[in-house]
C-alpha positions as semicolon CSV with decimal commas, in nm:
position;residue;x (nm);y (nm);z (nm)
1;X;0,372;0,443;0,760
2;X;0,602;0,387;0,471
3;X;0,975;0,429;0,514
4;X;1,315;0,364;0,282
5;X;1,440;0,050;0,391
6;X;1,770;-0,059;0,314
7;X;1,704;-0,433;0,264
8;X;2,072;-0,532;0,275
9;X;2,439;-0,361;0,224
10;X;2,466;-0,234;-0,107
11;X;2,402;-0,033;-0,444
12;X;2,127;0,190;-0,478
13;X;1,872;-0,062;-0,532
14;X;1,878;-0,206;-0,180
15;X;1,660;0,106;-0,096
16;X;1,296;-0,031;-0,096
17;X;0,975;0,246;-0,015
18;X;0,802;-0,033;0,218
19;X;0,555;-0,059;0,508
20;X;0,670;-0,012;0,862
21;X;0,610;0,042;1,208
22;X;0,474;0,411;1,269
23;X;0,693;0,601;1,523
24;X;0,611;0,668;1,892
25;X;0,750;1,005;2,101
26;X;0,939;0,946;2,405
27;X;0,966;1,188;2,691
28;X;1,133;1,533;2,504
29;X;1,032;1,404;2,141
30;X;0,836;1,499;1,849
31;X;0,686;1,339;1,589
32;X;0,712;1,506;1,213
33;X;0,520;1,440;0,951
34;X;0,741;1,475;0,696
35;X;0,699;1,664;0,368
36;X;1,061;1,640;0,222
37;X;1,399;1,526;0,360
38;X;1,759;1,629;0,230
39;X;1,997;1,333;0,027
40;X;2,377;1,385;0,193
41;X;2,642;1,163;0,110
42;X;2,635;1,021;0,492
43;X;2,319;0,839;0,321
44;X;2,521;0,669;0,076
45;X;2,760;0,543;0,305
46;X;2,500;0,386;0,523
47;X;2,313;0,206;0,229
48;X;2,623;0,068;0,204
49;X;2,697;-0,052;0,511
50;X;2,978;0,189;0,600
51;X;2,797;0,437;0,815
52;X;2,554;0,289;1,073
53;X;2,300;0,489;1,242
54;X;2,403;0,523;1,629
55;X;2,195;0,387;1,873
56;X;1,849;0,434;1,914
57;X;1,808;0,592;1,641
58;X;1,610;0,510;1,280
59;X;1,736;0,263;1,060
60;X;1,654;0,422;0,744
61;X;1,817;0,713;0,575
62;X;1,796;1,082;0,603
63;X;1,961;1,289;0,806
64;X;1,742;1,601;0,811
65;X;1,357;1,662;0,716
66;X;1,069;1,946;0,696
67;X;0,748;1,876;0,798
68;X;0,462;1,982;1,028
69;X;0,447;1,835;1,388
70;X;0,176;1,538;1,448
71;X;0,264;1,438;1,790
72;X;0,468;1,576;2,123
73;X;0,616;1,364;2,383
74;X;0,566;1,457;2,772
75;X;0,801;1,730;2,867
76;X;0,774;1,924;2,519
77;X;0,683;2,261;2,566
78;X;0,810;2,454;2,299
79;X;0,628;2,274;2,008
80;X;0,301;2,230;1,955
81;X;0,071;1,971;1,669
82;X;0,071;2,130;1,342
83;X;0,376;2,319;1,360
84;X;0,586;2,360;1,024
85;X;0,940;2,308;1,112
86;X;1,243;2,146;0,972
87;X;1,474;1,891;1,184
88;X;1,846;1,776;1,234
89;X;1,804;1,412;1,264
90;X;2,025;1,115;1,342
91;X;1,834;0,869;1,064
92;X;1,499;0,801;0,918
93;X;1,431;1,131;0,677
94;X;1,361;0,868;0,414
95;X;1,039;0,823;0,521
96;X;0,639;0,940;0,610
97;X;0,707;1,016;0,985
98;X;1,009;1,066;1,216
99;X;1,051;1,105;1,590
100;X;1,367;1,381;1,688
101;X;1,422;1,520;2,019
102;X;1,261;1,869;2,017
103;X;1,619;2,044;2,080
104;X;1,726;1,900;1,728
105;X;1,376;2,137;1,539
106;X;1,426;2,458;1,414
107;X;1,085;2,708;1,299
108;X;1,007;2,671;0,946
109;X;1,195;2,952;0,806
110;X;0,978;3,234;0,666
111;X;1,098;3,278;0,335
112;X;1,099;2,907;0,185
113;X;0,815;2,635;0,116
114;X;0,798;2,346;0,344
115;X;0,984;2,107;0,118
116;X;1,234;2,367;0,034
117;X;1,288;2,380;0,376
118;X;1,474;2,016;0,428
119;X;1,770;2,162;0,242
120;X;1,912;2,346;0,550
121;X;1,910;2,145;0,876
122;X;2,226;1,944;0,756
123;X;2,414;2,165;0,570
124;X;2,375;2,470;0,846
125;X;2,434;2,280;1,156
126;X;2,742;2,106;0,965
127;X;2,919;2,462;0,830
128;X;2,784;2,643;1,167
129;X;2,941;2,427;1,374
130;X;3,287;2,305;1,232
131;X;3,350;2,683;1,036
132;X;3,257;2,931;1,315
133;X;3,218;2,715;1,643
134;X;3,480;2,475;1,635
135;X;3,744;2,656;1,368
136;X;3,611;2,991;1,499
137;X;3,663;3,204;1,099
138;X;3,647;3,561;1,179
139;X;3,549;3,864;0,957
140;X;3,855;3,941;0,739
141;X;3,986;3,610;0,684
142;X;3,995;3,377;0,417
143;X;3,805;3,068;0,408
144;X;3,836;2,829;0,116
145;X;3,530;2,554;0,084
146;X;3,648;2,220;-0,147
147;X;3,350;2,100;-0,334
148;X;3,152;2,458;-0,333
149;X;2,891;2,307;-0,585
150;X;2,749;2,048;-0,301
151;X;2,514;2,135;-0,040
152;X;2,755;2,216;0,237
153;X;2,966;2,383;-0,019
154;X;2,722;2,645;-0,108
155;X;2,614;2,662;0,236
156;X;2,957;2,746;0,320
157;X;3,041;3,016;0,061
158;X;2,679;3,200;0,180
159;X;2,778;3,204;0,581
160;X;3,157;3,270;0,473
161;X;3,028;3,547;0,311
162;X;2,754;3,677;0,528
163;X;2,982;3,661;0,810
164;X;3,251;3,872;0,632
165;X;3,534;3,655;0,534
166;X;3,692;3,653;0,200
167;X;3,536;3,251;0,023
168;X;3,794;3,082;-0,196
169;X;3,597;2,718;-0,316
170;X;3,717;2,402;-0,528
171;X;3,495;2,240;-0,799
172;X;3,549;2,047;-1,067
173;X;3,318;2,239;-1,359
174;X;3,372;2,618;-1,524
175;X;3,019;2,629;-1,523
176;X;2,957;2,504;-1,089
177;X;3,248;2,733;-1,072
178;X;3,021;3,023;-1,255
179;X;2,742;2,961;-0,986
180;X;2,970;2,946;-0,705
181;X;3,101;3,335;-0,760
182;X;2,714;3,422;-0,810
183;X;2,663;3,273;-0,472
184;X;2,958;3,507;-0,332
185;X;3,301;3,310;-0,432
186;X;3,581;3,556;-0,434
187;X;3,841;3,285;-0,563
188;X;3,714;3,022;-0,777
189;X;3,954;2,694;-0,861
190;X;3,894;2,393;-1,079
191;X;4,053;2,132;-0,890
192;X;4,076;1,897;-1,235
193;X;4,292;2,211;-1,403
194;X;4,443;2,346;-1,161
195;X;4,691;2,294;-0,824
196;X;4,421;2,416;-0,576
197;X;4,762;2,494;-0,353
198;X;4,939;2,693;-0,585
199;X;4,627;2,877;-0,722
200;X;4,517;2,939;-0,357
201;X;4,851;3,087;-0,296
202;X;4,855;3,297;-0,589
203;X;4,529;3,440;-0,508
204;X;4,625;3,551;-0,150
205;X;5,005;3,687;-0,210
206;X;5,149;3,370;-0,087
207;X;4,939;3,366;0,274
208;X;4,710;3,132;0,243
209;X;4,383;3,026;0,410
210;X;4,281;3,064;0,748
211;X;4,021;2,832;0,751
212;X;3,940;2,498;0,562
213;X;3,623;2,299;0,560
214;X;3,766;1,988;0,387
215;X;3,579;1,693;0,237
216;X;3,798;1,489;0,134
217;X;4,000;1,345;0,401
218;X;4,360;1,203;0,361
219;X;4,403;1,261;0,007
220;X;4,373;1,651;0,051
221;X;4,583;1,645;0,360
222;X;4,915;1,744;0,303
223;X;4,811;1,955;0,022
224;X;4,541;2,120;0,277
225;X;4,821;2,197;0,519
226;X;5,032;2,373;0,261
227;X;4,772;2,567;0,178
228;X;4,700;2,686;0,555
229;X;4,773;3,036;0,683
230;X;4,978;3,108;1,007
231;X;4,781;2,998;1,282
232;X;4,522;2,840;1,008
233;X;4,250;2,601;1,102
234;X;4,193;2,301;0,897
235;X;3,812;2,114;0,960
236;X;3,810;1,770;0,838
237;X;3,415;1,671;0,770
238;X;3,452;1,403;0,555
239;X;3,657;1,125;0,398
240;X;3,567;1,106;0,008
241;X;3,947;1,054;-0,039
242;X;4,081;0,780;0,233
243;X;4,063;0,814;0,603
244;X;4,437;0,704;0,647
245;X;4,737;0,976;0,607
246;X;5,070;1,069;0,740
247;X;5,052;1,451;0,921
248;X;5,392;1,634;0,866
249;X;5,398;1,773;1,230
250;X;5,672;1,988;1,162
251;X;5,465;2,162;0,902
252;X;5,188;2,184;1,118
253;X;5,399;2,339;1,421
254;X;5,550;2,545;1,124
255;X;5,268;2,755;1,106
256;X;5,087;2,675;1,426
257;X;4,811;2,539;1,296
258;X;4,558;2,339;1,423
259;X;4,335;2,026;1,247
260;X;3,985;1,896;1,409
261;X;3,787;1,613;1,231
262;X;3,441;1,572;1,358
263;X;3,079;1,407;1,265
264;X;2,764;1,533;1,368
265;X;2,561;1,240;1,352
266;X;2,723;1,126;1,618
267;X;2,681;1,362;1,846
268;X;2,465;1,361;2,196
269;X;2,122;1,526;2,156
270;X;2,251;1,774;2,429
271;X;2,508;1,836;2,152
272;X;2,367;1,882;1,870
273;X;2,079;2,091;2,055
274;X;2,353;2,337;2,146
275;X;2,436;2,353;1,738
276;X;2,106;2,374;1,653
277;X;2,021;2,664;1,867
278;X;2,330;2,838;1,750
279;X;2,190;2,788;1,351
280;X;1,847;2,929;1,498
281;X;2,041;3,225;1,647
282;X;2,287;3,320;1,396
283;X;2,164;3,123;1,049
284;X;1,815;3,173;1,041
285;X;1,817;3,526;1,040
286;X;2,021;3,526;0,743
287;X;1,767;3,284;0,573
288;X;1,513;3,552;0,713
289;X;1,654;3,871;0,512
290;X;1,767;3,656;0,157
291;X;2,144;3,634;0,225
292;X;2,149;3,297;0,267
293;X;1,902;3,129;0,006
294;X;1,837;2,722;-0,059
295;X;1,998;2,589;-0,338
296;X;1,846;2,280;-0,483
297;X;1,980;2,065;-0,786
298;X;1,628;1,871;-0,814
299;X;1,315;1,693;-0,605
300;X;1,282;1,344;-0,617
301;X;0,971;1,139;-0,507
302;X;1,111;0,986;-0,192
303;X;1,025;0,611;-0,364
304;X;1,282;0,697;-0,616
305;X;1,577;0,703;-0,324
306;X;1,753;0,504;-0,579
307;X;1,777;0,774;-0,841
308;X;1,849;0,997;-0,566
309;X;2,173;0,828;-0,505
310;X;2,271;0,777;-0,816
311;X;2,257;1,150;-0,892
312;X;2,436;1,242;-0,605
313;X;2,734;0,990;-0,673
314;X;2,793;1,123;-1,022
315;X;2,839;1,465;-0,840
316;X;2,678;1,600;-1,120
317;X;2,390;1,799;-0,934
318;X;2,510;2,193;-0,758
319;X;2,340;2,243;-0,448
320;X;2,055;1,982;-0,255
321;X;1,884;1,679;-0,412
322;X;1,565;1,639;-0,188
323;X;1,322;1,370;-0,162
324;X;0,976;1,481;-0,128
325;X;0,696;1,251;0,073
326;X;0,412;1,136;-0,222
Protein backbone atom coordinates (compact mmCIF):
# COMPACT_ATOMS: atom_id res chain seq x y z
CA UNK A 1 0.00 0.00 0.00
CA UNK A 2 0.89 3.63 -0.08
CA UNK A 3 1.05 5.61 3.13
CA UNK A 4 2.21 9.45 4.25
CA UNK A 5 5.51 9.09 5.50
CA UNK A 6 7.09 11.61 7.44
CA UNK A 7 10.68 11.27 6.15
CA UNK A 8 12.23 13.34 8.95
CA UNK A 9 11.10 16.15 11.70
CA UNK A 10 9.86 19.02 10.01
CA UNK A 11 7.75 21.46 7.68
CA UNK A 12 5.12 20.24 5.63
CA UNK A 13 7.21 18.88 2.99
CA UNK A 14 8.67 16.02 5.04
CA UNK A 15 5.26 14.31 4.26
CA UNK A 16 6.05 11.96 1.26
CA UNK A 17 2.82 9.60 -0.38
CA UNK A 18 5.33 6.46 -0.62
CA UNK A 19 5.23 2.65 -0.78
CA UNK A 20 4.97 0.61 2.36
CA UNK A 21 4.37 -2.42 4.11
CA UNK A 22 0.52 -3.40 3.89
CA UNK A 23 -1.00 -3.88 7.40
CA UNK A 24 -1.77 -7.22 9.14
CA UNK A 25 -4.87 -7.72 11.93
CA UNK A 26 -3.96 -9.00 15.21
CA UNK A 27 -6.29 -10.86 17.48
CA UNK A 28 -9.45 -8.06 18.06
CA UNK A 29 -8.36 -5.95 14.86
CA UNK A 30 -9.63 -4.77 11.67
CA UNK A 31 -8.30 -3.79 8.69
CA UNK A 32 -9.94 -0.52 6.77
CA UNK A 33 -9.60 0.30 3.58
CA UNK A 34 -9.63 3.69 3.76
CA UNK A 35 -11.59 6.18 1.64
CA UNK A 36 -10.80 9.51 3.52
CA UNK A 37 -9.14 10.40 6.85
CA UNK A 38 -9.61 13.72 8.97
CA UNK A 39 -6.34 16.51 9.18
CA UNK A 40 -6.25 17.57 13.22
CA UNK A 41 -3.65 19.65 14.49
CA UNK A 42 -2.23 16.48 16.62
CA UNK A 43 -0.94 15.72 12.88
CA UNK A 44 1.04 18.74 12.72
CA UNK A 45 2.67 18.29 15.82
CA UNK A 46 3.84 14.83 14.96
CA UNK A 47 5.30 15.84 11.46
CA UNK A 48 7.15 17.81 13.53
CA UNK A 49 8.47 15.74 15.86
CA UNK A 50 6.52 16.99 18.89
CA UNK A 51 3.82 14.41 19.13
CA UNK A 52 4.92 10.76 18.66
CA UNK A 53 2.57 8.06 17.99
CA UNK A 54 2.42 5.68 21.22
CA UNK A 55 3.46 2.37 20.94
CA UNK A 56 2.47 -0.03 18.57
CA UNK A 57 0.81 2.00 16.77
CA UNK A 58 1.30 3.55 12.89
CA UNK A 59 3.92 5.83 12.20
CA UNK A 60 2.19 7.96 9.81
CA UNK A 61 -0.44 10.55 10.39
CA UNK A 62 -4.12 10.52 10.87
CA UNK A 63 -5.90 10.12 13.66
CA UNK A 64 -9.32 9.03 12.39
CA UNK A 65 -10.52 7.47 8.90
CA UNK A 66 -13.77 6.12 6.90
CA UNK A 67 -13.57 3.29 4.96
CA UNK A 68 -15.04 -0.18 4.29
CA UNK A 69 -13.58 -3.23 6.22
CA UNK A 70 -11.06 -5.62 4.12
CA UNK A 71 -9.91 -7.86 6.79
CA UNK A 72 -10.93 -9.11 10.60
CA UNK A 73 -8.59 -10.43 13.08
CA UNK A 74 -9.56 -13.71 15.22
CA UNK A 75 -11.89 -12.77 17.98
CA UNK A 76 -13.87 -10.03 15.86
CA UNK A 77 -17.34 -10.66 15.87
CA UNK A 78 -19.07 -7.61 15.45
CA UNK A 79 -17.59 -6.60 12.01
CA UNK A 80 -17.67 -8.22 9.09
CA UNK A 81 -15.48 -7.62 5.21
CA UNK A 82 -17.08 -4.90 3.38
CA UNK A 83 -18.48 -3.01 6.10
CA UNK A 84 -18.59 0.96 5.70
CA UNK A 85 -17.52 2.38 8.93
CA UNK A 86 -15.46 5.19 10.20
CA UNK A 87 -12.56 4.71 12.99
CA UNK A 88 -10.85 6.49 16.04
CA UNK A 89 -7.31 5.68 15.44
CA UNK A 90 -4.04 6.15 17.26
CA UNK A 91 -1.92 6.94 13.75
CA UNK A 92 -1.78 5.98 10.17
CA UNK A 93 -5.17 7.75 8.56
CA UNK A 94 -2.70 9.16 6.06
CA UNK A 95 -2.74 6.30 4.17
CA UNK A 96 -4.50 3.26 1.77
CA UNK A 97 -5.13 0.79 4.71
CA UNK A 98 -5.13 0.88 8.54
CA UNK A 99 -5.42 -1.77 11.23
CA UNK A 100 -7.65 -0.36 14.63
CA UNK A 101 -8.92 -2.50 17.28
CA UNK A 102 -12.61 -3.16 16.46
CA UNK A 103 -13.78 -1.30 19.85
CA UNK A 104 -12.22 1.99 18.32
CA UNK A 105 -15.12 1.55 14.73
CA UNK A 106 -18.22 3.12 14.75
CA UNK A 107 -21.23 2.16 11.71
CA UNK A 108 -21.01 4.42 8.88
CA UNK A 109 -23.51 6.93 9.82
CA UNK A 110 -26.64 6.95 7.63
CA UNK A 111 -26.92 10.33 6.57
CA UNK A 112 -23.26 11.18 5.19
CA UNK A 113 -21.02 9.73 2.21
CA UNK A 114 -18.18 7.59 3.12
CA UNK A 115 -15.54 10.29 2.86
CA UNK A 116 -17.72 12.70 4.61
CA UNK A 117 -17.75 10.36 7.16
CA UNK A 118 -13.86 10.77 8.47
CA UNK A 119 -14.86 14.17 9.80
CA UNK A 120 -16.44 12.78 13.04
CA UNK A 121 -14.42 10.03 14.78
CA UNK A 122 -11.96 12.73 16.24
CA UNK A 123 -13.87 15.54 16.82
CA UNK A 124 -16.92 13.40 18.61
CA UNK A 125 -14.93 11.15 20.75
CA UNK A 126 -12.75 14.39 21.74
CA UNK A 127 -16.01 16.85 22.72
CA UNK A 128 -17.98 13.54 23.99
CA UNK A 129 -15.58 12.68 26.22
CA UNK A 130 -13.85 15.81 27.87
CA UNK A 131 -17.50 18.07 27.62
CA UNK A 132 -20.07 15.53 28.94
CA UNK A 133 -17.98 12.52 30.39
CA UNK A 134 -15.21 13.97 32.07
CA UNK A 135 -16.60 17.85 32.70
CA UNK A 136 -20.11 16.31 32.89
CA UNK A 137 -22.16 19.96 31.10
CA UNK A 138 -25.70 19.55 31.91
CA UNK A 139 -28.87 20.96 30.16
CA UNK A 140 -29.18 24.62 31.28
CA UNK A 141 -25.71 25.56 31.55
CA UNK A 142 -23.41 27.51 29.67
CA UNK A 143 -20.65 26.13 27.75
CA UNK A 144 -18.26 28.41 25.88
CA UNK A 145 -16.02 26.54 22.97
CA UNK A 146 -12.56 28.77 22.03
CA UNK A 147 -11.85 28.31 18.41
CA UNK A 148 -15.69 27.41 17.33
CA UNK A 149 -14.62 27.65 13.56
CA UNK A 150 -12.27 24.32 13.89
CA UNK A 151 -13.47 20.91 13.80
CA UNK A 152 -13.87 20.29 17.47
CA UNK A 153 -15.21 23.74 17.73
CA UNK A 154 -18.19 23.18 15.63
CA UNK A 155 -18.50 19.83 16.94
CA UNK A 156 -18.79 21.34 20.22
CA UNK A 157 -21.34 24.13 19.61
CA UNK A 158 -23.71 21.15 17.77
CA UNK A 159 -23.57 18.60 21.03
CA UNK A 160 -23.65 21.84 23.38
CA UNK A 161 -26.59 22.57 21.73
CA UNK A 162 -28.28 19.30 21.11
CA UNK A 163 -27.75 18.47 24.60
CA UNK A 164 -29.44 21.70 25.86
CA UNK A 165 -26.86 24.01 27.17
CA UNK A 166 -26.63 27.59 26.32
CA UNK A 167 -22.91 27.68 23.51
CA UNK A 168 -20.86 30.83 23.94
CA UNK A 169 -17.57 30.24 21.22
CA UNK A 170 -14.28 32.35 20.43
CA UNK A 171 -13.05 32.98 16.83
CA UNK A 172 -11.08 35.24 15.35
CA UNK A 173 -13.35 36.29 12.00
CA UNK A 174 -17.02 38.26 11.87
CA UNK A 175 -17.68 36.09 9.15
CA UNK A 176 -16.51 32.20 11.20
CA UNK A 177 -18.32 34.05 13.85
CA UNK A 178 -21.54 34.36 11.32
CA UNK A 179 -21.35 30.48 10.75
CA UNK A 180 -20.82 29.65 14.23
CA UNK A 181 -24.47 31.24 15.40
CA UNK A 182 -25.93 29.34 12.20
CA UNK A 183 -24.51 26.23 13.71
CA UNK A 184 -26.36 27.16 17.16
CA UNK A 185 -23.89 29.86 18.95
CA UNK A 186 -25.89 31.82 21.42
CA UNK A 187 -22.82 34.17 22.29
CA UNK A 188 -20.43 34.85 19.65
CA UNK A 189 -16.83 36.68 20.58
CA UNK A 190 -13.96 37.76 18.39
CA UNK A 191 -11.12 37.01 20.46
CA UNK A 192 -8.79 39.65 18.21
CA UNK A 193 -11.57 42.58 19.24
CA UNK A 194 -12.66 41.72 22.08
CA UNK A 195 -11.73 40.55 26.02
CA UNK A 196 -13.34 37.05 25.61
CA UNK A 197 -13.56 37.46 29.74
CA UNK A 198 -15.27 40.55 29.93
CA UNK A 199 -17.58 39.87 26.89
CA UNK A 200 -18.34 36.39 28.37
CA UNK A 201 -19.28 38.08 31.53
CA UNK A 202 -21.37 40.60 30.01
CA UNK A 203 -23.28 38.10 28.16
CA UNK A 204 -24.20 35.97 31.27
CA UNK A 205 -24.96 38.89 34.02
CA UNK A 206 -21.60 38.52 35.49
CA UNK A 207 -21.86 34.39 36.09
CA UNK A 208 -19.90 33.03 33.83
CA UNK A 209 -19.34 29.62 32.19
CA UNK A 210 -19.85 26.37 33.54
CA UNK A 211 -17.96 24.55 31.25
CA UNK A 212 -14.80 25.24 29.03
CA UNK A 213 -13.33 23.14 26.31
CA UNK A 214 -10.05 25.09 25.96
CA UNK A 215 -7.44 24.86 23.20
CA UNK A 216 -5.09 26.82 24.01
CA UNK A 217 -3.33 25.84 27.04
CA UNK A 218 -1.38 28.23 29.41
CA UNK A 219 -1.91 31.32 27.63
CA UNK A 220 -5.80 31.15 28.15
CA UNK A 221 -5.40 30.00 31.69
CA UNK A 222 -5.86 32.57 34.04
CA UNK A 223 -8.14 34.33 31.76
CA UNK A 224 -10.16 30.81 31.45
CA UNK A 225 -10.47 30.71 35.22
CA UNK A 226 -11.90 34.18 35.47
CA UNK A 227 -14.22 33.41 33.19
CA UNK A 228 -15.48 30.11 35.12
CA UNK A 229 -18.82 29.87 36.92
CA UNK A 230 -19.19 28.64 40.60
CA UNK A 231 -18.38 25.18 40.64
CA UNK A 232 -17.25 25.60 36.74
CA UNK A 233 -15.30 22.99 34.90
CA UNK A 234 -12.44 23.98 32.81
CA UNK A 235 -11.17 20.99 30.02
CA UNK A 236 -7.78 21.62 28.81
CA UNK A 237 -7.43 19.65 25.20
CA UNK A 238 -4.74 21.33 23.82
CA UNK A 239 -1.69 23.57 24.09
CA UNK A 240 -1.67 26.06 20.95
CA UNK A 241 -0.57 28.71 23.55
CA UNK A 242 2.36 27.15 25.93
CA UNK A 243 2.03 24.16 28.11
CA UNK A 244 3.69 26.01 31.15
CA UNK A 245 1.47 28.41 33.57
CA UNK A 246 1.08 29.48 37.09
CA UNK A 247 -2.71 28.29 38.55
CA UNK A 248 -3.99 30.97 41.08
CA UNK A 249 -5.33 28.26 43.55
CA UNK A 250 -7.03 30.67 45.53
CA UNK A 251 -9.10 31.60 42.53
CA UNK A 252 -9.73 28.23 41.75
CA UNK A 253 -10.91 27.28 45.45
CA UNK A 254 -12.74 30.72 45.05
CA UNK A 255 -15.25 29.32 43.02
CA UNK A 256 -14.71 25.64 43.49
CA UNK A 257 -13.80 24.84 40.38
CA UNK A 258 -12.20 22.12 38.94
CA UNK A 259 -9.47 21.85 35.74
CA UNK A 260 -8.71 18.32 33.86
CA UNK A 261 -6.24 18.25 30.87
CA UNK A 262 -6.36 15.10 28.92
CA UNK A 263 -5.30 13.47 25.33
CA UNK A 264 -7.02 10.85 23.68
CA UNK A 265 -4.45 9.46 21.63
CA UNK A 266 -3.04 8.26 24.40
CA UNK A 267 -5.42 6.43 25.77
CA UNK A 268 -5.72 2.36 26.26
CA UNK A 269 -7.89 0.72 23.57
CA UNK A 270 -10.11 -0.42 26.57
CA UNK A 271 -10.35 3.39 26.93
CA UNK A 272 -11.05 4.78 24.15
CA UNK A 273 -13.54 1.76 23.32
CA UNK A 274 -15.54 2.94 26.32
CA UNK A 275 -15.60 6.66 24.46
CA UNK A 276 -16.33 5.33 21.40
CA UNK A 277 -19.31 3.39 22.44
CA UNK A 278 -20.56 6.36 24.33
CA UNK A 279 -20.31 8.59 20.70
CA UNK A 280 -22.22 5.46 19.14
CA UNK A 281 -24.84 5.74 21.93
CA UNK A 282 -25.41 9.30 22.41
CA UNK A 283 -23.68 11.10 19.06
CA UNK A 284 -24.71 9.07 16.36
CA UNK A 285 -28.20 9.41 16.82
CA UNK A 286 -27.91 12.99 16.57
CA UNK A 287 -25.92 12.56 13.24
CA UNK A 288 -28.95 10.14 12.47
CA UNK A 289 -31.90 12.87 12.72
CA UNK A 290 -29.63 16.16 11.14
CA UNK A 291 -28.82 17.91 14.45
CA UNK A 292 -25.48 17.31 14.33
CA UNK A 293 -24.23 17.69 10.58
CA UNK A 294 -20.31 17.45 9.16
CA UNK A 295 -18.77 20.50 8.51
CA UNK A 296 -15.96 20.43 6.05
CA UNK A 297 -13.66 23.44 4.95
CA UNK A 298 -12.28 21.34 1.80
CA UNK A 299 -10.99 17.61 0.44
CA UNK A 300 -7.60 17.20 -0.33
CA UNK A 301 -6.05 14.25 -2.32
CA UNK A 302 -4.29 12.49 0.52
CA UNK A 303 -0.73 12.98 -1.69
CA UNK A 304 -1.21 16.61 -1.15
CA UNK A 305 -0.79 16.13 2.96
CA UNK A 306 1.43 19.02 2.50
CA UNK A 307 -1.22 21.47 1.40
CA UNK A 308 -3.29 19.96 3.94
CA UNK A 309 -1.12 21.31 6.62
CA UNK A 310 -0.49 24.31 5.39
CA UNK A 311 -4.20 25.15 5.28
CA UNK A 312 -4.81 24.08 8.56
CA UNK A 313 -1.86 26.21 10.14
CA UNK A 314 -3.11 29.44 8.60
CA UNK A 315 -6.40 28.58 10.52
CA UNK A 316 -8.01 29.92 7.71
CA UNK A 317 -10.41 26.88 6.87
CA UNK A 318 -14.10 26.58 9.39
CA UNK A 319 -14.83 23.15 10.05
CA UNK A 320 -12.68 19.66 8.71
CA UNK A 321 -9.97 19.57 6.02
CA UNK A 322 -10.05 15.83 4.89
CA UNK A 323 -7.75 13.89 2.82
CA UNK A 324 -9.38 11.61 0.49
CA UNK A 325 -7.53 8.11 -0.73
CA UNK A 326 -6.86 8.59 -4.90
Amino acid sequence: MHAVVITEPGEPDVLHWLEVPDPVAGPGEVVIEIAASGVNRADLMQRQGLYPPPPGAPPYPGLECSGRIKAVGDGVADWRAGDEVCALLAGGGYAEQVVVPAGQVLPMPDTVGIVTAASFPETACTVYSNVFQVARLAAGETLLVHGGGSGIGTMAIQLGKAFGARVACTAGSAAKLDRCRELGADITINYRDEDFVAALLDATDGAGADVILDIMGASYLARNLAALATDGRLAIIGRQGGSKAELDLGVLQGKRASVSATTLRARPPAQKAEVVAGVRDHVWPLIGTGQVKAVVDQELPMSQAPAAHRALAASEHFGKILLVRE
